[in-house]
C-alpha positions, 0 to 999 in steps of 0.5 A, spaced: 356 810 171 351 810 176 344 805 176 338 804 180 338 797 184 335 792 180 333 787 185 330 793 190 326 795 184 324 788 182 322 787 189 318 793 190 313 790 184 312 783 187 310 787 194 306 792 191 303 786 185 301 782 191 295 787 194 289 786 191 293 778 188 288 772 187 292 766 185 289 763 179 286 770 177 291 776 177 291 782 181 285 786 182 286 793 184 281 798 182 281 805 184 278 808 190 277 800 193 281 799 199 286 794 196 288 801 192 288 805 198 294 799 202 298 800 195 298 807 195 300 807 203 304 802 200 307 807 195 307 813 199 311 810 204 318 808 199 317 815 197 318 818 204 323 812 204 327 815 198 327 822 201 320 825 198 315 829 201 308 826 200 302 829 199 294 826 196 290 831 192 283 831 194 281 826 187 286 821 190 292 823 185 299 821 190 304 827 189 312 825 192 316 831 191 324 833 192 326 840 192 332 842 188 339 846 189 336 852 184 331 857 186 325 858 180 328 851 176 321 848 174 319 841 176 322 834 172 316 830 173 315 822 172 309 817 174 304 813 171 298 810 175 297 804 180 290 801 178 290 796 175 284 792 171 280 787 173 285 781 175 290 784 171 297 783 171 302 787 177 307 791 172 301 795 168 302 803 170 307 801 176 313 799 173 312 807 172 311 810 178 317 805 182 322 805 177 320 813 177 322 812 185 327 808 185 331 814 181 331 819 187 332 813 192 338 812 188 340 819 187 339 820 194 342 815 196 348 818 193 348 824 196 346 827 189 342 832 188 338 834 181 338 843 181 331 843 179 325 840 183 323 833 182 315 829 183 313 822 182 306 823 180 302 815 181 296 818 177 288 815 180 283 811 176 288 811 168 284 804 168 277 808 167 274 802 171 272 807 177 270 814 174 274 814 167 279 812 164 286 817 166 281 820 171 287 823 175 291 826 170 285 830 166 284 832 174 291 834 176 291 838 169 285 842 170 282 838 164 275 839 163 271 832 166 266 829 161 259 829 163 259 822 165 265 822 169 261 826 174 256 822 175 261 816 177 264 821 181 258 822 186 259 816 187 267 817 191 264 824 194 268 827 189 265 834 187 267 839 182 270 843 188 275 837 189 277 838 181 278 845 182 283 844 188 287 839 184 289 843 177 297 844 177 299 850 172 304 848 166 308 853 168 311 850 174 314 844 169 319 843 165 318 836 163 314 830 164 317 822 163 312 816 163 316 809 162 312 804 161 311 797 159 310 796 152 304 792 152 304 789 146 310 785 142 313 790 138 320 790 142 321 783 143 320 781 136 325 786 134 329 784 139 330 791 142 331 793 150 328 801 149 322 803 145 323 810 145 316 813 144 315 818 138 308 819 140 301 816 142 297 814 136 290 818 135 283 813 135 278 815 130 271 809 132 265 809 127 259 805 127 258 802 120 251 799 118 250 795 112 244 794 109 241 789 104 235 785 103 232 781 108 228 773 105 228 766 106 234 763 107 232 757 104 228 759 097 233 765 095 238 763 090 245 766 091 244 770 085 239 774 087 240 775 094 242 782 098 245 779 104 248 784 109 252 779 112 256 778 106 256 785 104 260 787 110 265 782 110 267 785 103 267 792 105 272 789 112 276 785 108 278 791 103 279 795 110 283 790 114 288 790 107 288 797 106 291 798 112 296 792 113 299 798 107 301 803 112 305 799 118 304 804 124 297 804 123 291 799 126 284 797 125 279 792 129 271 790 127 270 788 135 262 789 134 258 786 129 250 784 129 246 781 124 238 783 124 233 780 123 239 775 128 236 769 126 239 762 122 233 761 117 233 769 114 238 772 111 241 778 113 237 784 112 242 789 116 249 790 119 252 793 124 258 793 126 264 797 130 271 800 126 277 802 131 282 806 128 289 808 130 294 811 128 299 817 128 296 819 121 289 822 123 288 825 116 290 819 112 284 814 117 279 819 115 281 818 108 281 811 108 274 811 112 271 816 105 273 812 100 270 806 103 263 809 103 264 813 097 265 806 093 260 802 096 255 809 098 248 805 096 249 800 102 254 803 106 253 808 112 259 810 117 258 815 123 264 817 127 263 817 134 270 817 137 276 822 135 282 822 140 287 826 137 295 823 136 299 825 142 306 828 140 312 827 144 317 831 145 323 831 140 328 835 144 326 830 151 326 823 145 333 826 143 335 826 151 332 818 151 336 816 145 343 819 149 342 815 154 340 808 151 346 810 147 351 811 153 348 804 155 349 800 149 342 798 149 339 797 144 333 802 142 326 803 137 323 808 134 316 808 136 308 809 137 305 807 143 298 803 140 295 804 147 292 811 151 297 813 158 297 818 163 302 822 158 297 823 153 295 830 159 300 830 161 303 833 154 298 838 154 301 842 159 310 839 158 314 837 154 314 829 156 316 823 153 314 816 153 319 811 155 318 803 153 321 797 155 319 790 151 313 786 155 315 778 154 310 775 149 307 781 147 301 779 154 298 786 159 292 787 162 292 779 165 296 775 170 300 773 166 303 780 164 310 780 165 317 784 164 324 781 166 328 784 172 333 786 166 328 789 162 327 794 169 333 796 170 335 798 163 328 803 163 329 805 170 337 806 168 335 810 162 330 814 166 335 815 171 340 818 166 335 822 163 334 826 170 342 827 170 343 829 163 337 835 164 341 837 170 347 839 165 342 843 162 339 850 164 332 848 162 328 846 156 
């Protein structure tokens, strides 16, 4: 059976990992920056290395291409993003896009070539910490730009006519496969090698405010008090439990502000954030309209994030199952709790979301970290993915 080389891949992420590396504090290598340019040169290269063309669009999303035996077959794309957060860890969005490459070297070292055409794609920006978060993938789809966005984009000498050059038409591809880190420890604590992603989870955040009565912290006995504080940590608590009843859903007050804000006055309001998400939209909403019909005398909610769930592909998670099985490794049903570059990419193709475990559930910090096995089982599962489509005459 054929397979990637595991060491090459371990070595690539270890090279690239170490621009923009600080010892003590982690990788540093946002979008734009010049650490970001040398990874990308870095990247660009092992893609011509692996046969690839290569070409840069004009908001800085790095395209490597392979063309394919048949006329008119559409393209088979994979990537992810090579920016990382502030001192981040090294496997975060690159694990992606070099296992992505080291499944055409393997292929071309091989001499095999694949009917249709292939692109790694290494997305700009999916951090957000530059423009926006998955900047390069709403731009490589022709997705419009927030008004935000646009005001970071002068910034980069970024104009509107650059986004308009980068779109690509859905009707150029057939699929898309982002294989990732978990970043959370859902697969090491189940003891599986492959999460096979059923989708991306929908976000749903509303601020809450709760009000009482402000007064002498001092002189107001507890029966006679209206206190904020205590009335919000009621209403979090009875959220927080309601949700721990629905597994693949999840919940997360990060923000809360008392005011007046001082030791000696009880809390006449309180403010705090909720975070949402799950696959389930409706189910989120209902719970957040029982909430403030129980306690609509003190309790006001607004909405100010709603992200749909994102749906993978089944005929393209039934293709990953194949080749997990074909492994004999062992594989879950998932969703990813965490927004990828898939979440556009699904707009225009069909796509799929490939796991591997990430060793104490840790990401987004130094001590990130994925084995060398756990790689080369993804990269190997990607890589049969491309010769299982190859049998076919398309999606």
């Amino acid at each position: 059976m054929l397979k990637v080389d595991e060491k090459r891949l371990e070595n690539n992420i270890q090279d690239l990992g170490k621009i923009g590396f600080q010892e003590g504090r982690g990788t540093t290598r946002i979008a734009y920056s010049p650490e970001y340019e040398k990874g990308r040169d870095l990247v660009k290269a092992w893609m011509e290395d692996a046969g690839m063309k290569t070409r840069i669009d004009p908001v800085g999303n790095l395209i490597g291409s392979l063309d394919g035996t048949v006329p008119g077959e559409k393209i088979v794309a994979m990537g992810s993003h090579i920016d990382s957060v502030p001192e981040g860890g090294i496997y975060d969005g690159a694990y992606g896009v070099l296992a992505a490459i080291e499944c055409v070297k393997t292929l071309t070292e091989k001499k095999i070539r694949l009917r249709f055409p292939m692109e790694v794609i290494a997305f700009i920006d999916e951090e957000g910490t530059a423009v926006g978060g998955t900047f390069g993938s709403k731009c490589f789809i022709g997705m419009s730009i927030e008004h935000g966005m646009h005001e970071q984009m002068k910034e980069y000498g970024i104009s509107d006519c650059d986004l308009a050059a980068c779109a690509n038409s859905g009707r150029d591809y057939q699929a898309y496969f982002e294989l990732h880190i978990e970043q959370g420890a859902v697969l090491e604590y189940e003891k599986k090698e492959i999460g096979v992603a059923k989708g991306i989870v929908g976000i749903l955040r509303y601020q809450a405010r709760v009000k009482g009565l402000a007064n002498h912290a001092g002189t107001t006995p507890m029966n006679l008090r209206r206190d904020a504080m205590e009335g919000s940590c009621r209403i979090i608590l009875q959220l927080l439990d309601e949700v721990k009843s629905h597994p693949e859903m999840v919940c997360t007050v990060g923000q809360i502000e008392a005011s007046p804000g001082s030791y000696n006055i009880i809390p006449g309001e309180v403010r705090f954030t909720i975070d949402l998400r799950g696959p389930d939209m409706e189910l989120m909403q209902r719970l957040i309209r029982e909430l403030q019909d129980q306690y609509a005398d003190s309790l006001e909610i607004e909405e100010y994030v709603n992200q749909p769930p994102t749906q993978c592909d089944q005929r393209l998670q039934d293709t990953t199952r194949e080749s997990v099985k074909r492994l004999k490794l062992t594989k879950l049903e998932m969703f990813s709790g965490a927004g990828h570059d898939l979440i556009n990419m699904a707009l225009i193709t069909p796509s799929a979301l490939i796991f591997i475990p990430s060793s104490g559930g840790i990401s987004h910090c130094k001590d990130e970290y994925s084995s060398m096995k756990s790689m080369a089982d993804g990269a190997n599962v990607l890589l049969n993915n491309l010769l299982e489509l190859n049998k076919e005459r398309g999606l």
